[in-house]
C-alpha positions in Angstrom: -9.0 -13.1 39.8 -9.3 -16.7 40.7 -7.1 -18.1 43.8 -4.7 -21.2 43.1 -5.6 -23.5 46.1 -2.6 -26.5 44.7 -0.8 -27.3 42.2 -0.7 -30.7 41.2 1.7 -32.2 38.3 2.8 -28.6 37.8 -1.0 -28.0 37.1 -2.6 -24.8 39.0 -5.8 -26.2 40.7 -8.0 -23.1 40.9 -10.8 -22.6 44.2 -13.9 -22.9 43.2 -16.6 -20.8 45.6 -20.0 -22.9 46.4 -22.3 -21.1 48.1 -23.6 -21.7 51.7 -24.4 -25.0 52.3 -27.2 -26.3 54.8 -26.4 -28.0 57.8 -28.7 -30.0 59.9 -27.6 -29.5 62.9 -29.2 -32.8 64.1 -26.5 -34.8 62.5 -23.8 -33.2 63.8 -23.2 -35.6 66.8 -23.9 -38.6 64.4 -20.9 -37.4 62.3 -18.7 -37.0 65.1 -19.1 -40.8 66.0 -18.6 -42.0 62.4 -15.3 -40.1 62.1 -14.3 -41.7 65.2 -15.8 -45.4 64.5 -14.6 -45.1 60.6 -14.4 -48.1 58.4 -11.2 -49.0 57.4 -11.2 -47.8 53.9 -12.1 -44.0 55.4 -9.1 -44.4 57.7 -6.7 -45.4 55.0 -7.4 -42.6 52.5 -7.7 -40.3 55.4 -4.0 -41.0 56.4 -3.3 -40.2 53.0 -4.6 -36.3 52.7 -5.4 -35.5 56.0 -3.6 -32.2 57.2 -2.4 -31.4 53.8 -0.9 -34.4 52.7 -2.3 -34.6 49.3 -1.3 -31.2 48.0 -1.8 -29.3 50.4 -5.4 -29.6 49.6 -7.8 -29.2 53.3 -10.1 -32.0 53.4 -13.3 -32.5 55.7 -14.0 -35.7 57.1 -18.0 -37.2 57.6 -19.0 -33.6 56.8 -22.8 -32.6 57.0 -24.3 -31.1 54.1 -28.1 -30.6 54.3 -29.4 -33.6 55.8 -26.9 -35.9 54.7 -23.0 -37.0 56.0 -20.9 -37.3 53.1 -17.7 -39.3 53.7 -15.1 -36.6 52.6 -15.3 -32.7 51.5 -13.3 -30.1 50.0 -14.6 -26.9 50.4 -12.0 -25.0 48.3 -13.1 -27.0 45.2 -17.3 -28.3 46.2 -15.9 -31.4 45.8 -16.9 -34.7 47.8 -15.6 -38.1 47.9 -17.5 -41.0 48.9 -16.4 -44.2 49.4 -18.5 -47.3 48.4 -18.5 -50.4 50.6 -21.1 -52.9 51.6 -23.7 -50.1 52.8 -24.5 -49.1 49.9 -25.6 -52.3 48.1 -29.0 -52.5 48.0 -29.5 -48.6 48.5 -29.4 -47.2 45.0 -32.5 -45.5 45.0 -31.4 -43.7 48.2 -27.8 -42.8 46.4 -29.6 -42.1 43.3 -31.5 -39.1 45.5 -29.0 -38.0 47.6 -26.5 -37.6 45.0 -28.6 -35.5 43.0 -29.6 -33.5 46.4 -26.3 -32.5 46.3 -24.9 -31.8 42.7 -28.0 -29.6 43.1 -26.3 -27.0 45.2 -23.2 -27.2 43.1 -21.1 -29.6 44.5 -19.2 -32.0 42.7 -19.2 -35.8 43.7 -16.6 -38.6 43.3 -17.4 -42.1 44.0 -14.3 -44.8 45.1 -14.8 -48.1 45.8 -13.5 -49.4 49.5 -12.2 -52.4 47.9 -9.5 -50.5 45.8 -8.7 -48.1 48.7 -7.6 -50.7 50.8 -6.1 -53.3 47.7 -4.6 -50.2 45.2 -4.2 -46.8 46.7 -1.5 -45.7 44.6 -4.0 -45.7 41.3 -7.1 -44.2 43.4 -4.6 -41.7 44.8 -3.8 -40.6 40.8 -7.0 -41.0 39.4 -8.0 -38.7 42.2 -5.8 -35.9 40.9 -6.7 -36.8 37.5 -10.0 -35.9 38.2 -9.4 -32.2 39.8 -7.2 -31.5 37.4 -9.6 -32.0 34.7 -12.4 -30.5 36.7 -10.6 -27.5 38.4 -7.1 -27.4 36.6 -8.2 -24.8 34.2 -9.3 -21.4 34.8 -13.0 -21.0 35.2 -14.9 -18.4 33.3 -17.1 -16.3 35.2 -20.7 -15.7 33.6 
């Protein structure tokens, strides 16, 4: 039986178990720094699920996975969200690679763009739940 983790839109989002995750432990410190530097767009979506404020969904901020720090996680779902800003032009090759690092453990990635987190939240904040409820909405079928 699969758990309901939220329901958004009267939509049951179902958990969705990934299993164990590397860590390098090396990059743990690093990631402590970033969540307390954070750029403005991280801070601004973060006040807007942190502690269960979207949904009651439990989000992970500049969480280490493997050898990477991805800028938000949830764990229930194997879902991360990255947002986009000036460090990543010019570093496509690198994304290219890391993203597919980590859709090969089984995670999920979706990308915003730091420009419309801090000029139209309202429309990231729905097409976020648009997306997990089209990814995780609907009951999955075990194999």
């Amino acid at each position: 039986m699969q758990t309901i983790i939220a329901t958004i839109n009267g939509i049951p989002i179902y958990r969705r178990d990934v299993a164990y995750l590397p860590s390098n432990a090396k990059l743990t410190s690093r990631a402590r720094l970033l969540r307390k530097a954070g750029n403005l767009a991280e801070v601004i979506f973060w006040k807007q699920v942190h502690r269960g404020k979207f949904h009651h969904i439990d989000f992970d901020r500049q969480r280490v996975i493997g050898n990477y720090i991805v800028d938000f996680y949830i764990k229930s779902l194997g879902l991360i969200i990255e947002i986009d800003g000036a460090s990543h032009n010019d570093k496509a090759d690198y994304d290219a690679r890391r993203e597919g690092h980590l859709t090969a453990l089984g995670l999920y990635l979706y990308r915003i763009i730091d420009y419309r987190v801090k000029h139209d939240l309202a429309s990231v904040m729905a097409e976020l739940e648009q997306y997990i409820i089209a990814h995780f909405g609907q009951k999955q079928t075990t194999k």
